[in-house]
C-alpha positions in Angstrom: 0.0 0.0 0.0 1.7 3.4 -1.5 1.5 6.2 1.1 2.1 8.7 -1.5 -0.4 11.6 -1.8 -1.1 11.5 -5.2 -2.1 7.9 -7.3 0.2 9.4 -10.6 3.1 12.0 -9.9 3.3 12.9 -13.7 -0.5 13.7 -13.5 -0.4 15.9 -11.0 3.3 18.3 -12.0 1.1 18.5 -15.4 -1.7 20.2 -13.5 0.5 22.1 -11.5 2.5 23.0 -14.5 -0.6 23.6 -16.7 -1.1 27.9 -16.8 2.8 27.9 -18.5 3.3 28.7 -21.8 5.5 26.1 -22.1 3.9 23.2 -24.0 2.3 20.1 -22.4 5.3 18.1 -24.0 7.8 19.9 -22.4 6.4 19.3 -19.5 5.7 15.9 -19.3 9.6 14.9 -20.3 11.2 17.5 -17.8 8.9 15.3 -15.6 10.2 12.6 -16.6 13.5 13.6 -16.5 13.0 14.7 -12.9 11.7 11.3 -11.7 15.0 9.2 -13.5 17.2 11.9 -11.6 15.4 11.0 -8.0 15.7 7.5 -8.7 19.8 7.4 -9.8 21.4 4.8 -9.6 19.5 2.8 -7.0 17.0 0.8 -9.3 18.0 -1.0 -12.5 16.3 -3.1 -15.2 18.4 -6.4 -15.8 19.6 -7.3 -19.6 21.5 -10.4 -18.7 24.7 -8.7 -20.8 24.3 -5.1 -19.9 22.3 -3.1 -17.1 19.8 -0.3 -17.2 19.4 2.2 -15.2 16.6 5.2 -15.3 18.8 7.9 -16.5 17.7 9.8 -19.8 19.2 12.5 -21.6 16.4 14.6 -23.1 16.5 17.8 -25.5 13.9 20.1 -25.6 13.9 21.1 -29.5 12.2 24.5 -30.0 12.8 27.8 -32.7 14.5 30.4 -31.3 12.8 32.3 -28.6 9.4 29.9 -28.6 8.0 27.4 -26.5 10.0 28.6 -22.8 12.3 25.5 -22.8 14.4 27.5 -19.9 11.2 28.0 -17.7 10.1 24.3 -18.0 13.4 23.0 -17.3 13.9 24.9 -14.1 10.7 24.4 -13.1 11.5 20.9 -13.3 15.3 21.7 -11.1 13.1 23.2 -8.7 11.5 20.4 -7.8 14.3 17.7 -8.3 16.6 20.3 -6.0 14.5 19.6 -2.9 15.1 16.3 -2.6 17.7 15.6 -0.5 21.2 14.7 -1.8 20.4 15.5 -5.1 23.8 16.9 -7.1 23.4 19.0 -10.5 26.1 20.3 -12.6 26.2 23.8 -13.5 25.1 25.2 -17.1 27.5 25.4 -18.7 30.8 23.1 -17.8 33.7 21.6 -19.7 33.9 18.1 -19.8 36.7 18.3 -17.5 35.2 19.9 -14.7 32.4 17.2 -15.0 34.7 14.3 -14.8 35.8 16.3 -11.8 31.9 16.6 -10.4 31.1 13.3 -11.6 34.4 11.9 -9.4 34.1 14.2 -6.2 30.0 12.9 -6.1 30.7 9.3 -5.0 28.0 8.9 -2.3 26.0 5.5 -1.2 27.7 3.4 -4.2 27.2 5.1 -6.9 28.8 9.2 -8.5 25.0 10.3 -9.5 24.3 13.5 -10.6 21.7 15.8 -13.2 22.8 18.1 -16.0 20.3 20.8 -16.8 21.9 22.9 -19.3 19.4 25.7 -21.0 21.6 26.0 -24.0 22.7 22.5 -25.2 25.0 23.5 -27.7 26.9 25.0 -24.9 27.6 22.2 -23.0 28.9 20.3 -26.2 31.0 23.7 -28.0 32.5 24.2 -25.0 34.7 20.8 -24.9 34.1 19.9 -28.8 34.3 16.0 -29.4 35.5 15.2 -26.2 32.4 16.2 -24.3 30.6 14.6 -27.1 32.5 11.0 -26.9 32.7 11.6 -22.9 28.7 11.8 -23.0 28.3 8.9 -25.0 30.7 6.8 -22.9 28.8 8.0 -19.7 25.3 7.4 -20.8 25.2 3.1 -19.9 26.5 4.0 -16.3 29.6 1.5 -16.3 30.9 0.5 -13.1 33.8 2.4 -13.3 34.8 5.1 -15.5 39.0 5.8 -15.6 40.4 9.3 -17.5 44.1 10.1 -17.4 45.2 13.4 -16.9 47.6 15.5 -18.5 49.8 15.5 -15.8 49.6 12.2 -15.5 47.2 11.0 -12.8 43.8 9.8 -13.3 40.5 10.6 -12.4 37.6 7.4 -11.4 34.1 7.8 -11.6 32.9 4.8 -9.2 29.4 3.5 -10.9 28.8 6.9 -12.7 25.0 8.2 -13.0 24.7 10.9 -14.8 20.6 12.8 -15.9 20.8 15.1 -18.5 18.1 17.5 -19.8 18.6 20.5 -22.2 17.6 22.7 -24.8 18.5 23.6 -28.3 17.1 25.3 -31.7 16.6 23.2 -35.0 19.0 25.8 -36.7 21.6 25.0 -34.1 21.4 21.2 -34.9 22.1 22.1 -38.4 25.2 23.6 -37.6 26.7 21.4 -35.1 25.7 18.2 -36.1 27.1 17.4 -39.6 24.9 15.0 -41.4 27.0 12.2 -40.9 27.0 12.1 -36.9 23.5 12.9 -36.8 21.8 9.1 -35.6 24.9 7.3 -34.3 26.6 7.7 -31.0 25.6 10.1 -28.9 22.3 11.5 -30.9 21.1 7.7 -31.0 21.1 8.1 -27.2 18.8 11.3 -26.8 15.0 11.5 -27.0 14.5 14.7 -28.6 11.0 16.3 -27.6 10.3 19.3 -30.3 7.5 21.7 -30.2 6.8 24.7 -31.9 3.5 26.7 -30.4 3.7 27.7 -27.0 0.1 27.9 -25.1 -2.1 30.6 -24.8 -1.3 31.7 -21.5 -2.4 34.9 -19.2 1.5 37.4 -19.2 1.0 37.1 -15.7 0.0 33.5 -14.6 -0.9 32.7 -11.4 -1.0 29.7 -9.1 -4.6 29.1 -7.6 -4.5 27.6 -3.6 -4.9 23.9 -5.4 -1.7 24.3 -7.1 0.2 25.5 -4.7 -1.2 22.7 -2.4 0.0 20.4 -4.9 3.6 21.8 -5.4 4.3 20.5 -1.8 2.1 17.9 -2.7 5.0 16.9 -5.4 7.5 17.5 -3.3 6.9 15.4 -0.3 6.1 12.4 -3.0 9.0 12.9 -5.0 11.7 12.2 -1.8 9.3 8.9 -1.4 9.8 8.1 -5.1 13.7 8.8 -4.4 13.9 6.1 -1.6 13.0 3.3 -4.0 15.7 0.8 -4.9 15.8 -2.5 -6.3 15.6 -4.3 -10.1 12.7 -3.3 -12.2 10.8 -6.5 -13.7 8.1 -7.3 -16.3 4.5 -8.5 -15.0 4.0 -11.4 -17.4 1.6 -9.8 -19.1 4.1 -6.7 -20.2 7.1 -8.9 -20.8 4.4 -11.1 -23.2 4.1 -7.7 -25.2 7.5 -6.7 -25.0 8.9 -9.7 -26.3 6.1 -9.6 -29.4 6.9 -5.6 -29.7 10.4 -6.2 -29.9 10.2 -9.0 -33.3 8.1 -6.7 -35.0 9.1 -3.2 -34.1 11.0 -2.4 -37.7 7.7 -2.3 -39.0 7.2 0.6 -37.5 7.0 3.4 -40.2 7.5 6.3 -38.1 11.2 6.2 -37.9 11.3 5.6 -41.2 13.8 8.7 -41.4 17.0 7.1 -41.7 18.5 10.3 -39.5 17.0 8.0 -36.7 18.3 4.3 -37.5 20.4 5.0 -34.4 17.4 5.9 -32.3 15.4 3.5 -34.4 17.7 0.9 -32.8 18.1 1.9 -29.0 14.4 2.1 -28.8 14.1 -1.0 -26.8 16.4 0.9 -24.3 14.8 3.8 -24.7 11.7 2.2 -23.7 12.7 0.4 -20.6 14.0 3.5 -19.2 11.3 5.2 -19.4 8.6 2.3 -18.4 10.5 2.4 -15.6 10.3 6.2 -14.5 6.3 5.6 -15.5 5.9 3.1 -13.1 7.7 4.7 -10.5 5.5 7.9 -11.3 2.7 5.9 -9.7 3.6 3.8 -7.3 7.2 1.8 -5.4 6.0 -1.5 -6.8 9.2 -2.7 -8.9 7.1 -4.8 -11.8 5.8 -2.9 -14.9 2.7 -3.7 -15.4 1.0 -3.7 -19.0 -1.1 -0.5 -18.4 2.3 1.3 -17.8 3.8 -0.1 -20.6 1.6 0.7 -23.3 1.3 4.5 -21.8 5.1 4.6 -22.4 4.9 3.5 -25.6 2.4 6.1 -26.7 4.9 8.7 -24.9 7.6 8.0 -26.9 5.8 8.0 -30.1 4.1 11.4 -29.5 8.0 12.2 -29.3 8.8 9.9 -32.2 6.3 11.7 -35.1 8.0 15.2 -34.5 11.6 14.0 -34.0 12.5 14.4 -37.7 11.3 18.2 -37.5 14.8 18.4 -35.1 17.0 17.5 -38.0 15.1 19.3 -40.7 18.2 21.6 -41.4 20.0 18.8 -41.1 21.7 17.5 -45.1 23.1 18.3 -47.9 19.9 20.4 -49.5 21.2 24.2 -49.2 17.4 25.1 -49.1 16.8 23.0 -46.3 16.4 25.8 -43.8 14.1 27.8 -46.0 12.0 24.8 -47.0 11.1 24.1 -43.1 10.8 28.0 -42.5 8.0 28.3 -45.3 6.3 25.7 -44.0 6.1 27.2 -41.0 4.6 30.3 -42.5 2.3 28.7 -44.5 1.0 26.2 -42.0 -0.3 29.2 -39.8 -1.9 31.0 -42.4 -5.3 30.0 -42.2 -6.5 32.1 -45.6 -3.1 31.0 -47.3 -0.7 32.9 -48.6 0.0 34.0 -51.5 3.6 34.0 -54.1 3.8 37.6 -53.9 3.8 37.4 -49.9 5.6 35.0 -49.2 8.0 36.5 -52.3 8.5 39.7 -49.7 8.8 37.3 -46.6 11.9 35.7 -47.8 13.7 37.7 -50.1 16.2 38.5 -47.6 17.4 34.8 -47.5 16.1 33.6 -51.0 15.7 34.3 -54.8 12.8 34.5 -56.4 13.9 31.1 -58.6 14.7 29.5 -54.7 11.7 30.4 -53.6 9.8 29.0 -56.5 11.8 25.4 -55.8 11.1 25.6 -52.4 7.4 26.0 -53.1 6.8 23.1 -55.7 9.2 21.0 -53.2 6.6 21.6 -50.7 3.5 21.1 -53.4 5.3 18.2 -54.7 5.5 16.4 -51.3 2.0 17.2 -50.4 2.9 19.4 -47.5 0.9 22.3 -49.2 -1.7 22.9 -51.9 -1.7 25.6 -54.7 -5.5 26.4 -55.0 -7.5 28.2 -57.7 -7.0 32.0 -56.1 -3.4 31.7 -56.6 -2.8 31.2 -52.8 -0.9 28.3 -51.1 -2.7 26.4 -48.0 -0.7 24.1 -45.8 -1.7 20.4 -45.3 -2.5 18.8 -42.2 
């Protein structure tokens, strides 16, 4: 018998997140994200050959200066930081410095900490392929983690743990992820969320009595969520699924975009992770039921039919960037637009000839329709 307050603890931070602009999305993985990072290292789901552990690195994917990805994440830190023991890096670190955190937080077993970092491409520019390969190395929590120094000596990370949530810009994924990185190493290991409209929300929101209620609410069941340790099982019923899921899974069309064969394959992993942070979002029993499973499935492919919008910018097509951006345009004009418009929209980044390929791109792909008055309407 639980004696947690509330029966789902991802229910309730969405009601007590819901008057942000932020999206739902965002939410829900920052959520997520904060539930693996209470959990660390204590509780595991056993592969025979390797061991899984509830840590998840998640990118909030938005355009520039849309969606609040900074106000959901710290919303999220908020409530992570008061449980007790919990370590974070800071925003922006080298990877040196976090071999040095990771090494210094050996506490109870395990070197367990969370990375919120606001600007992604920070975090990664700031130590270039090293962080990148460090990350990626990091990520399936060995038992021990060795890195020589400079001088010589060497720093251990005992049974490393490391959370990571962050933000980041389409554009920015263009530029710092060449096209042949993007679905191998460490991309392959990220669950990119992306949004694009931020809710309709009053410029000065207000928490009712109820929701402030609840954010202690949250709080107080969040530490009891961090106490649980132990290995994560399938019920029979959810293993009987899984093991069927997992034969058939390449038929799956919605990763057909062969930018995600990497995440394509670490699904199952993916998957696990997560079902396990959903169970423990409602309750300490160890065994993942059905029910849990199949909500985590739908999760990740709510996540799963926008992830190509992340890489869109992403190839060889020079008109990639403006392809996505009249899209964009077009898809929120409910009376269409028109070649003249979108003509003065973009003639500071195309010609009129670009603009015209970018357009029968789009018309050829079925993204938009060219209609009798001369005006383009999106598809949806």
């Amino acid at each position: 018998m639980s004696n947690r307050h509330l029966p789902n603890w991802l229910d309730a931070y969405l009601i007590y997140t819901a008057e942000s602009e932020s999206p739902k999305a965002f939410h829900l993985w920052v959520g997520a994200s904060v539930i693996g990072g209470a959990l660390e290292r204590q509780t595991y789901f056993d592969m025979g050959y390797f061991t899984l552990y509830p840590n998840l690195y998640i990118i909030l994917v938005a355009p520039p200066g849309r969606c609040k990805k900074s106000t959901a994440m710290r919303i999220g830190r908020k409530q992570l930081g008061s449980v007790p023991g919990i370590k974070f890096t800071t925003d922006s670190i080298s990877r040196e410095r976090l071999i040095q955190d990771l090494s210094q937080a050996f506490k109870d077993g395990q070197s367990a900490m969370t990375a919120y970092s606001s600007e992604f491409a920070t975090l990664l520019t700031t130590s270039g392929m090293d962080m990148v390969v460090f990350l990626t190395d990091i990520y399936d929590c060995p038992s021990e983690w060795a890195h020589k120094t400079k001088s010589g000596g060497t720093n251990t990370i005992k049974s490393p743990f490391l959370n990571l949530i962050g933000g980041t810009t389409p554009d920015w994924m263009a530029r710092a992820m060449p096209l042949d990185t993007v679905g191998i190493g460490l991309t392959s290991r990220i669950i990119f969320v992306y949004e694009d409209t931020p809710r309709i929300k009053p410029p000065f929101p207000k928490l009712s009595p109820a929701q402030k209620e609840l954010e202690k609410l949250l709080i107080e069941d969040l530490v009891k969520i961090s106490m649980i340790s132990g290995e994560y099982t399938f019920s029979d019923e959810a293993k009987d699924w899984y093991e069927k899921w997992y034969v058939t899974r390449d038929e799956d069309k919605t990763l057909s975009d062969p930018r995600l064969s990497g995440y394509s394959e670490r699904k199952p992993q993916h998957l696990i992770k997560l079902a396990m942070i959903m169970q423990a979002s409602q309750d300490d029993n160890t065994e993942i039921s059905l029910d849990t499973l199949l909500q985590t499935v739908e999760m990740l492919s709510s996540a799963e039919s926008k992830m190509p919008k992340v890489f869109a910018f992403v190839g060889k097509n020079p008109l990639n960037a403006d392809i996505e951006a009249a899209l964009s345009v077009i898809l929120h004009q409910p009376e269409g637009a028109s070649r003249s418009e979108l003509l003065n929209m973009f003639r500071h980044s195309v010609r009129k000839d670009e603009l015209m390929e970018v357009l029968d791109t789009l018309v050829d792909g079925k993204n938009i329709i060219l209609k009798g008055d001369g005006r383009y309407y999106g598809v949806r």
